[in-house]
MARMARVEX-944642 format. One line per field, with one value per residue: residue in one letter; z, y, x of N, C-alpha, C, O in turn; residue number from 1. Coordinates in steps of 0.1 Angstrom, whole numbers. Layout:
BEGIN
r: a,...
nzz: Z,...
nyy: Y,...
nxx: X,...
cazz: Z,...
cayy: Y,...
caxx: X,...
czz: Z,...
cyy: Y,...
cxx: X,...
ozz: Z,...
oyy: Y,...
oxx: X,...
k: NUM,...
This chain:
BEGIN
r: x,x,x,x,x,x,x,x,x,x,x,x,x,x,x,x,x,x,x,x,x,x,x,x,x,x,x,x,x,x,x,x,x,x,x,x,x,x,x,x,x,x,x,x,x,x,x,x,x,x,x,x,x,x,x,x,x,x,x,x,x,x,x,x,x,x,x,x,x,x,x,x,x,x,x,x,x,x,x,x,x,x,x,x,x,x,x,x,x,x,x,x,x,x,x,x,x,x,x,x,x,x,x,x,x,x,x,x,x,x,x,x,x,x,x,x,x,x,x,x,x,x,x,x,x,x,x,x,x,x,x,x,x,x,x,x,x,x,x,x,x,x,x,x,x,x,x,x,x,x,x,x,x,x,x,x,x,x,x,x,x,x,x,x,x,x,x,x,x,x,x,x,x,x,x,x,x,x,x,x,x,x,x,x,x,x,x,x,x,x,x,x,x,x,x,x,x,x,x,x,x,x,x,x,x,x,x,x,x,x,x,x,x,x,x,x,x,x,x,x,x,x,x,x,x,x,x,x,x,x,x,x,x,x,x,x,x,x,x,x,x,x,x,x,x,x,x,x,x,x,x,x,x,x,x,x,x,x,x,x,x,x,x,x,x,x,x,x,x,x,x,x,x,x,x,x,x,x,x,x,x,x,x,x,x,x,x,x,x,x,x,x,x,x,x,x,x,x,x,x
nzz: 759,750,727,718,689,674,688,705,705,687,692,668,665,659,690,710,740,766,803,822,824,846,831,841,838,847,834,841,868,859,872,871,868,858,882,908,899,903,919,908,917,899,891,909,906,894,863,846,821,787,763,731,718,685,678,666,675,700,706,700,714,743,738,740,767,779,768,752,730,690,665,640,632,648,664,655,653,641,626,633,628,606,571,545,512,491,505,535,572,587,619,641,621,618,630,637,620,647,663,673,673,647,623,590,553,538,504,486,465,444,419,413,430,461,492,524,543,559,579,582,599,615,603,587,569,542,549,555,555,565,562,565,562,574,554,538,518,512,492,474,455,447,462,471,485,498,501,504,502,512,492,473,457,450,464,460,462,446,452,451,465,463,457,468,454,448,428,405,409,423,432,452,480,488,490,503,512,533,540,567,570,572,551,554,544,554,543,532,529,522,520,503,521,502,506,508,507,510,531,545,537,547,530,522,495,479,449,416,398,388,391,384,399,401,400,396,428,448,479,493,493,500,520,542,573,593,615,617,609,604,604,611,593,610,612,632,629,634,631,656,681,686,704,704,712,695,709,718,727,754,774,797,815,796,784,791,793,774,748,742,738,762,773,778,786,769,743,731,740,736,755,778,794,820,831,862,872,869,832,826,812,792,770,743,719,688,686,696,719,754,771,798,818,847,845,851,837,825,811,789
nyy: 330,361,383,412,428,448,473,472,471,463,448,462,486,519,542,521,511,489,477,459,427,397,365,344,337,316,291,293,274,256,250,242,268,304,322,302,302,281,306,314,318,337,352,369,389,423,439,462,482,500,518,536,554,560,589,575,551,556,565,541,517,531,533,498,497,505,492,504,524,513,502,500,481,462,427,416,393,376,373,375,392,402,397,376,367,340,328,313,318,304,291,299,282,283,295,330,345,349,330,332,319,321,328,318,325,305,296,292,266,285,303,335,361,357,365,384,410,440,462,503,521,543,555,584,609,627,620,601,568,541,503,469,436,405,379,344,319,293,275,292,314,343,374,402,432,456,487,509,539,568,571,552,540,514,513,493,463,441,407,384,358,335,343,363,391,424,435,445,475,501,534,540,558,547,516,484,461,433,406,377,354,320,320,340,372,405,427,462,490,529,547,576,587,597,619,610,596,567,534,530,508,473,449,419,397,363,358,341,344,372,402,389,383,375,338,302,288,267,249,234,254,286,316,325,344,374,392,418,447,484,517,555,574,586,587,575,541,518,480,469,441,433,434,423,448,467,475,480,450,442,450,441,411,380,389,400,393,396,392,400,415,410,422,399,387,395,398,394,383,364,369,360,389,407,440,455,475,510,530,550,578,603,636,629,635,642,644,615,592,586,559,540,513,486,454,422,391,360,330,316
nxx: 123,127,141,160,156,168,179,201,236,261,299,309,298,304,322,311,308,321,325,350,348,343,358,347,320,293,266,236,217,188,160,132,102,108,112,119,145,176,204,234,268,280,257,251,269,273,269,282,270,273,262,259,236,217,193,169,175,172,152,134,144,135,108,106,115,96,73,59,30,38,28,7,-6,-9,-2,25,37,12,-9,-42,-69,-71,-86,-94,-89,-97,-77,-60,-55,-27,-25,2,21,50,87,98,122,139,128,101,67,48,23,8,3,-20,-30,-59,-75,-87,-92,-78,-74,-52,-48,-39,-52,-51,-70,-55,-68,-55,-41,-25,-38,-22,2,32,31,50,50,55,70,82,88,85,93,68,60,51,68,73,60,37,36,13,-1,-31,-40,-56,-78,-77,-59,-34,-6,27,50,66,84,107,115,126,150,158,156,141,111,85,71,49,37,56,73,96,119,128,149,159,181,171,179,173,161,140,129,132,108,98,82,74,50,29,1,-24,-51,-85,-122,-117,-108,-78,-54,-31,-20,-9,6,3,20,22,37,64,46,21,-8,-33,-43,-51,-52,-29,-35,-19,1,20,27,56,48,56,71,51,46,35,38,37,56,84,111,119,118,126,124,102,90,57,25,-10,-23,-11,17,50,60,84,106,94,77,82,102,120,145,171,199,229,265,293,323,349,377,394,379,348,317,281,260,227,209,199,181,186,177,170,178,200,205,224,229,254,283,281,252,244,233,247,241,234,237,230,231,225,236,237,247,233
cazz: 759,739,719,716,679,668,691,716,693,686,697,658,661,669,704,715,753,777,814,821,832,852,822,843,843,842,834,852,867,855,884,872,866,861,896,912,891,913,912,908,921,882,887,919,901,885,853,841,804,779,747,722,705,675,684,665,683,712,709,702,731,754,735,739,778,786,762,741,711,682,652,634,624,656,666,650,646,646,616,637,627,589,563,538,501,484,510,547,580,589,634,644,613,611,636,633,620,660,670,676,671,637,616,576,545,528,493,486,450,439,408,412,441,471,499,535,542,576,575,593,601,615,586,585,552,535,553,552,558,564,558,564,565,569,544,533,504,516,480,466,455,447,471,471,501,495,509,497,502,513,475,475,448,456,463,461,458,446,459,445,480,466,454,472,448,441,414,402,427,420,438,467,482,492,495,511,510,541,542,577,578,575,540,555,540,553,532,533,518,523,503,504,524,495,512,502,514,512,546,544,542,542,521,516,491,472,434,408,391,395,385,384,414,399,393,401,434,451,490,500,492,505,526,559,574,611,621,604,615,600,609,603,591,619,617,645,623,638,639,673,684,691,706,699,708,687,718,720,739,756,791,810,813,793,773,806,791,759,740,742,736,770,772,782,780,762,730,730,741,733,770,782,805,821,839,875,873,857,829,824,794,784,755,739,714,677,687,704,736,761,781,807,829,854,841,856,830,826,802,789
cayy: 342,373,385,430,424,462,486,471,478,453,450,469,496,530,543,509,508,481,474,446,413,385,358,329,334,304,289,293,256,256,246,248,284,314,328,293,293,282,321,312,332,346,360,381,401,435,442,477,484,510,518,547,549,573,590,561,540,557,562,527,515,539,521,490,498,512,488,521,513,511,496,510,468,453,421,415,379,373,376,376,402,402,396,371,365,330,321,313,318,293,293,288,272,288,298,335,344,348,318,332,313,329,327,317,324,296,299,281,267,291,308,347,368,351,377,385,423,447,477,509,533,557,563,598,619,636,617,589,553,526,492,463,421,393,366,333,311,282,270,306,323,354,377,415,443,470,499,514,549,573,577,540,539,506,512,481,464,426,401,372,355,330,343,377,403,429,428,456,482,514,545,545,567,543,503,480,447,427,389,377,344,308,320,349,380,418,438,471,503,538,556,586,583,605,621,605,588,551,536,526,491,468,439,406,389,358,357,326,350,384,409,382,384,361,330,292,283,253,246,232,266,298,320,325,353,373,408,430,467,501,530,569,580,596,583,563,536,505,470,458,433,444,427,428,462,475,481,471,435,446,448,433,396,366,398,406,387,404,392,415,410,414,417,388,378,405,401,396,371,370,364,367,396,417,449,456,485,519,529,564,579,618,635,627,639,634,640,610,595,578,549,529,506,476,443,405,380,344,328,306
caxx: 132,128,156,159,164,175,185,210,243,271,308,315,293,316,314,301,320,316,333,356,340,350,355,343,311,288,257,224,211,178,156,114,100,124,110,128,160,188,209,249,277,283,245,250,278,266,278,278,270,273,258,261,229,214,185,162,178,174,134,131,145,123,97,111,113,82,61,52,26,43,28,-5,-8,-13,7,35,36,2,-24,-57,-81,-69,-91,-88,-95,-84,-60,-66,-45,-19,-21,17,25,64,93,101,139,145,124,89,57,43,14,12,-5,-18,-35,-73,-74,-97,-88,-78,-67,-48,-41,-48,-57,-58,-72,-54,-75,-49,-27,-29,-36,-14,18,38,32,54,47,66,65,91,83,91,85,68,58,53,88,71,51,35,36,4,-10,-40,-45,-80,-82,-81,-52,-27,10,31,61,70,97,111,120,135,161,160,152,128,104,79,66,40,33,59,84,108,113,140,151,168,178,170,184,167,149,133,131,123,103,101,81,69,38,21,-7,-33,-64,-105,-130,-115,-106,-64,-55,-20,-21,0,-7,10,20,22,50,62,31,10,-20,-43,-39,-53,-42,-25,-41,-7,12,15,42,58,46,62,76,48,44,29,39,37,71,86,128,120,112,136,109,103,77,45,12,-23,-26,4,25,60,61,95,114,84,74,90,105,130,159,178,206,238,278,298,336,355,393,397,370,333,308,272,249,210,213,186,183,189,169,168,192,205,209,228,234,264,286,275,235,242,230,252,231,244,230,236,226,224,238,241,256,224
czz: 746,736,717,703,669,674,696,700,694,684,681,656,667,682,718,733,762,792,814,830,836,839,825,846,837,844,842,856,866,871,882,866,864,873,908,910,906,906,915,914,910,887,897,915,893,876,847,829,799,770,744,713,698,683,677,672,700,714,707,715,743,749,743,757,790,779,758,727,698,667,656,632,637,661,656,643,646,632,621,634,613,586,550,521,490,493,528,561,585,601,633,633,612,628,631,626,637,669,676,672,663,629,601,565,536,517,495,464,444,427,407,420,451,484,513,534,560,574,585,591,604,610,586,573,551,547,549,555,552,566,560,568,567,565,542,525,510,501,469,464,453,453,469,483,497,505,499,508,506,501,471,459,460,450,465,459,454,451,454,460,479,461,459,464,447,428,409,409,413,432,446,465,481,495,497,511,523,540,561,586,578,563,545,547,543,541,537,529,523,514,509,508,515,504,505,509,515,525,535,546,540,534,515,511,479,456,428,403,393,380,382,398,412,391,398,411,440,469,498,503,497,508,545,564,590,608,611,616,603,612,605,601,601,623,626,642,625,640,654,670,690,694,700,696,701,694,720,732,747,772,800,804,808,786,781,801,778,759,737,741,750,769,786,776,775,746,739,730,742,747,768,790,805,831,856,879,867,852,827,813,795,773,750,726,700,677,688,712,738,774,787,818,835,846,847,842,833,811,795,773
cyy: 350,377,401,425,435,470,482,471,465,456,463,479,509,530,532,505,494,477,462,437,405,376,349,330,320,301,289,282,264,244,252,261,291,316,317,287,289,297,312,318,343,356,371,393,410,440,458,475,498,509,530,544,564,578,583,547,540,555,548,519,519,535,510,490,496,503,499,516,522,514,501,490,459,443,415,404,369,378,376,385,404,393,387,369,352,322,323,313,302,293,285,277,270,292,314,332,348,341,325,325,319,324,324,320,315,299,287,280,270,302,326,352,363,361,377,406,428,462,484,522,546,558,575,600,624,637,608,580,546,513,481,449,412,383,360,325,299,274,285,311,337,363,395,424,452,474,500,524,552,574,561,533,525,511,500,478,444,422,389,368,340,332,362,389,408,431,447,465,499,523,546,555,559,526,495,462,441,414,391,360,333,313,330,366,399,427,452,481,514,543,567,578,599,607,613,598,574,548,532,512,489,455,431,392,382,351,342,333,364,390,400,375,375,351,312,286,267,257,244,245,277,310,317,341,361,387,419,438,475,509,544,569,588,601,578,548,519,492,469,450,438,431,430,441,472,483,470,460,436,441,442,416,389,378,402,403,386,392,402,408,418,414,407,385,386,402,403,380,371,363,368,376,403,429,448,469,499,524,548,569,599,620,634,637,634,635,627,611,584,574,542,525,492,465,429,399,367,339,314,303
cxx: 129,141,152,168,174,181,198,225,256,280,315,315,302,308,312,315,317,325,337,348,349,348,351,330,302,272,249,221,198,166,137,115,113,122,119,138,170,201,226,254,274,269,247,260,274,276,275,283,268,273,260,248,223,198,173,162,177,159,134,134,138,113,98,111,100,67,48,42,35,41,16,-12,-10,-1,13,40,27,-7,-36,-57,-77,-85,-87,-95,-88,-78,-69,-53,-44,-17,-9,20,42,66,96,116,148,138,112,78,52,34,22,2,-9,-33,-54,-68,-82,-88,-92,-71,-62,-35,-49,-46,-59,-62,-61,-58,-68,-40,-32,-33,-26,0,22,35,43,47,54,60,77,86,93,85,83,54,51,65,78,57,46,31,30,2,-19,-44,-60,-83,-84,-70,-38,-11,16,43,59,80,98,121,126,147,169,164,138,121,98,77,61,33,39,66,95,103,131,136,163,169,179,169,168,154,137,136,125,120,94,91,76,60,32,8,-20,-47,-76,-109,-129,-108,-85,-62,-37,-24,-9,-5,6,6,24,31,52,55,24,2,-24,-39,-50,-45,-37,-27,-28,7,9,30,42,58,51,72,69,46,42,32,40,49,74,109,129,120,119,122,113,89,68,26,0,-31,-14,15,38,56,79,100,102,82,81,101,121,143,165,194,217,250,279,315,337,363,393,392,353,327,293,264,237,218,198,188,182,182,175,179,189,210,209,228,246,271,279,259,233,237,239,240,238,234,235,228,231,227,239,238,246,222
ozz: 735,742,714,703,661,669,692,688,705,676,684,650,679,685,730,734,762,788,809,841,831,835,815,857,826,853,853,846,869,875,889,859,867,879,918,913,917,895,924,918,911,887,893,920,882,878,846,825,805,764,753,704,703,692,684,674,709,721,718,723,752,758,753,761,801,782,759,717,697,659,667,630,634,663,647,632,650,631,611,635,608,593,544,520,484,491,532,559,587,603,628,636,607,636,618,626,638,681,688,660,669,626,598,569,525,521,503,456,438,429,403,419,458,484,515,525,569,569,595,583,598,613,586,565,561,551,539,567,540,574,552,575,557,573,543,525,513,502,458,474,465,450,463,489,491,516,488,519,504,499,464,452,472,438,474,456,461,454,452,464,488,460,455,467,447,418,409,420,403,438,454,454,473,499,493,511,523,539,568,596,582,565,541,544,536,533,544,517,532,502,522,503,522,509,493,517,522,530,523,555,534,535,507,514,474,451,435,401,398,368,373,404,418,380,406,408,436,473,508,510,500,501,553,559,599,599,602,628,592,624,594,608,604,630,631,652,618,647,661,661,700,686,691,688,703,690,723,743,742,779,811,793,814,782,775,805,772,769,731,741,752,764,796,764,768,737,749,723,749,747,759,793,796,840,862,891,859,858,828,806,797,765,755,724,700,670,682,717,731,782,783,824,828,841,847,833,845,803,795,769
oyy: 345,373,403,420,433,477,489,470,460,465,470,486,509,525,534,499,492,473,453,439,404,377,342,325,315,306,285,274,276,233,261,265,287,312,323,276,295,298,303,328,353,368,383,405,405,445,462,470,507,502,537,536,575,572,587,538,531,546,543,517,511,532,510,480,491,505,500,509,534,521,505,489,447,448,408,404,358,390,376,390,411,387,391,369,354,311,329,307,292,294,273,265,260,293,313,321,350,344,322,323,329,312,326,318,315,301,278,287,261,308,330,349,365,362,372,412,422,472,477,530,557,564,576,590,627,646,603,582,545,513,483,447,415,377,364,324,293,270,283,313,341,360,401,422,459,469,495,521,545,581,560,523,527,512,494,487,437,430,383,374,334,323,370,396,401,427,457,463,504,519,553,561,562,522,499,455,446,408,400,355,336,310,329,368,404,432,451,482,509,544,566,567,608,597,611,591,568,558,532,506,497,453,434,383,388,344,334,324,369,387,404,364,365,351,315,279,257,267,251,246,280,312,311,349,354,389,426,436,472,508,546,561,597,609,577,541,509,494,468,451,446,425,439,445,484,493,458,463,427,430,438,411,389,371,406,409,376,387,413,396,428,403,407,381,380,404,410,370,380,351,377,374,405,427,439,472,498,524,555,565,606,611,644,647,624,627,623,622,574,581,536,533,486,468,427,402,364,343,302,295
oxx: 130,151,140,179,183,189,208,223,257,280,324,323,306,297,312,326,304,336,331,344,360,336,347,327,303,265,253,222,196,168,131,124,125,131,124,142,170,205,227,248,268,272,244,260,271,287,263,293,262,281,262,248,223,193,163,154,180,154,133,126,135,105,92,104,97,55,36,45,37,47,12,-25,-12,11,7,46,29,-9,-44,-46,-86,-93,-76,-107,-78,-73,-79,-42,-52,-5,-7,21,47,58,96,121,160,139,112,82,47,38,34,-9,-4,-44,-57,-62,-87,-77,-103,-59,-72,-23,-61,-40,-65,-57,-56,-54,-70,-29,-45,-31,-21,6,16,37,46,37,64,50,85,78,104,73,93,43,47,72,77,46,55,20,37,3,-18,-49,-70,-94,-93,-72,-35,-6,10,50,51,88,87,131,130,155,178,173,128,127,105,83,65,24,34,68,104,92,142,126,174,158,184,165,157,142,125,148,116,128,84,95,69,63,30,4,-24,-52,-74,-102,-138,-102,-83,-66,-30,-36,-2,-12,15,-3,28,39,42,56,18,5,-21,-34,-59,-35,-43,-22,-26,17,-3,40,35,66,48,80,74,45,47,30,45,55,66,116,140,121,115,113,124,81,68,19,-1,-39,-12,21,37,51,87,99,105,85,91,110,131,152,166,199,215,249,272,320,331,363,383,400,350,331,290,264,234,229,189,196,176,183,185,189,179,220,199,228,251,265,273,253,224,233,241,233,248,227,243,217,244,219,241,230,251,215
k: 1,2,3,4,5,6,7,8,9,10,11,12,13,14,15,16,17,18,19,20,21,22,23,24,25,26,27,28,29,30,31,32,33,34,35,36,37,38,39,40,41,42,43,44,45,46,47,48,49,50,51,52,53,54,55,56,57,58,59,60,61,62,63,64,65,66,67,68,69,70,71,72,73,74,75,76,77,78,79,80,81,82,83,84,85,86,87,88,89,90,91,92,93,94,95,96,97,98,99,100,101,102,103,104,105,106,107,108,109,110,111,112,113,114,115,116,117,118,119,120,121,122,123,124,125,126,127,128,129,130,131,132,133,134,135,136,137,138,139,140,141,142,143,144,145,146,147,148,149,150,151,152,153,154,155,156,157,158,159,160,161,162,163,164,165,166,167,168,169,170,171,172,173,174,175,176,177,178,179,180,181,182,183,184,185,186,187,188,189,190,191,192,193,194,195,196,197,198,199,200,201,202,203,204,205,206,207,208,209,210,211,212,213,214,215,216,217,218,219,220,221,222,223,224,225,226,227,228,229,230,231,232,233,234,235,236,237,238,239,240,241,242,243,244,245,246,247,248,249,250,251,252,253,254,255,256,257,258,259,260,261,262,263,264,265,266,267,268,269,270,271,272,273,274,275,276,277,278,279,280,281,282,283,284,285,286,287,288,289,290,291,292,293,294,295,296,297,298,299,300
């Protein structure tokens, strides 16, 4: 099961409406495949839902829908096609922070630079790039998030992940710090993307202390690596998950079954639920949009 980890909006958020539910609903029997579950009473009942979302929150979702590409960086919890120097990829070494199968960085004990590298070709000139990684210290505490520009100048930021702060950082616009649960950490930044002849790259790469790149490394160490994306600046800029071709992995396939609060008994209860087919969405007050749609739950 996939998890919709940003858009869908929780019982706090204003606006946030939902219809009254039957409280008894109950678990799915699990019976083989999904296509052979045994369906319950609870499942044949249609729940109508309603969200209030911003208009970031709204493109993402219509992403998130339509399995729209996304990310400039490819798949999301996935380091193939990187480049490495020092340090070598870790297949499925780590759980994301919402239980995905994710790749790792681990160091060579070679004495200097210890980083993986992707190029992205389509970073514009003369706009914005985002950039972004969830890390984890898995015997490195401190880690660095680059771009490099067509002029081929490195924008950066550091992180001390174990103890969740930021460190140094040169040439950006903008950089951000999230905890994400179970010693992960999102990181964050924006840079001018400068015009010249150098291609554009991202770059994660783990430190022996903060500002310090090179160093003699240790084989056994490295990070945890899982929800990377690039993207142009657009204010659309919410992560989602994104496959090999940098298209959201969303409402289709194992992806079908989100994570949502429903009322019940008069609070909130958190269910899988999935659509029942297409949602509807106006504009709202506030350059809102009001979305509503039917959804299938079970209580799994």
């Amino acid at each position: 099961m996939r998890r919709w980890p940003d858009v869908l909006p929780t019982p706090s958020m204003p606006g946030f409406g939902l219809s009254p539910v039957d409280p008894a609903l109950r678990t799915d029997m699990e019976v083989g495949a999904q296509r052979v579950r045994r369906i319950t009473f609870a499942r044949n009942d249609l729940v109508d839902m309603a969200w209030v979302m911003t208009d970031a929150e709204f493109a993402a979702f219509r992403a998130w829908w339509n399995d729209e590409a996304w990310s400039l960086a490819g798949d999301s919890e996935s380091l193939s096609g990187w480049s490495w120097l020092n340090a070598t990829r870790g297949i499925g070494t780590g759980l994301s922070p919402d239980g995905a199968i994710v790749d790792g960085l681990f160091e060579t004990a070679a004495n200097g630079l210890h980083h993986a590298e992707l190029a992205l070709p389509l970073a514009e000139a003369n706009k914005t790039v985002l950039c972004r990684a969830t890390l984890k210290a898995a015997g490195r505490n401190w880690a660095r998030l680059s771009f490099f520009d067509r002029a081929g100048a490195q924008c950066f930021t550091d992180v001390d992940l174990a103890n969740g702060v930021l460190g140094v950082q040169s040439g950006l616009v903008s950089r951000m710090l999230e905890p994400r649960d179970n010693g992960y950490w999102r990181l964050t930044l924006t840079a001018p993307v400068v015009s010249g002849g150098s291609a554009p790259a991202m770059r994660i790469s783990a430190l022996s202390a903060s500002n310090n790149p090179s160093y003699a490394g240790n084989a056994a160490w490295g990070l945890g690596v899982s929800e990377v994306g690039a993207r142009m600046v657009t204010g659309f800029d919410l992560h989602l998950r994104t496959g090999s071709d940098g298209k959201v992995t969303g409402a289709a396939g194992t992806t079908a079954w989100v994570q949502m609060p429903i009322a019940v008994g008069g609070g909130f209860k958190f269910v899988e639920g999935r659509f029942k087919g297409p949602f509807k969405a106006s504009a709202g007050p506030a350059l809102n949009w009001d979305v509503t749609a039917q959804m299938e739950v079970r209580n799994a």
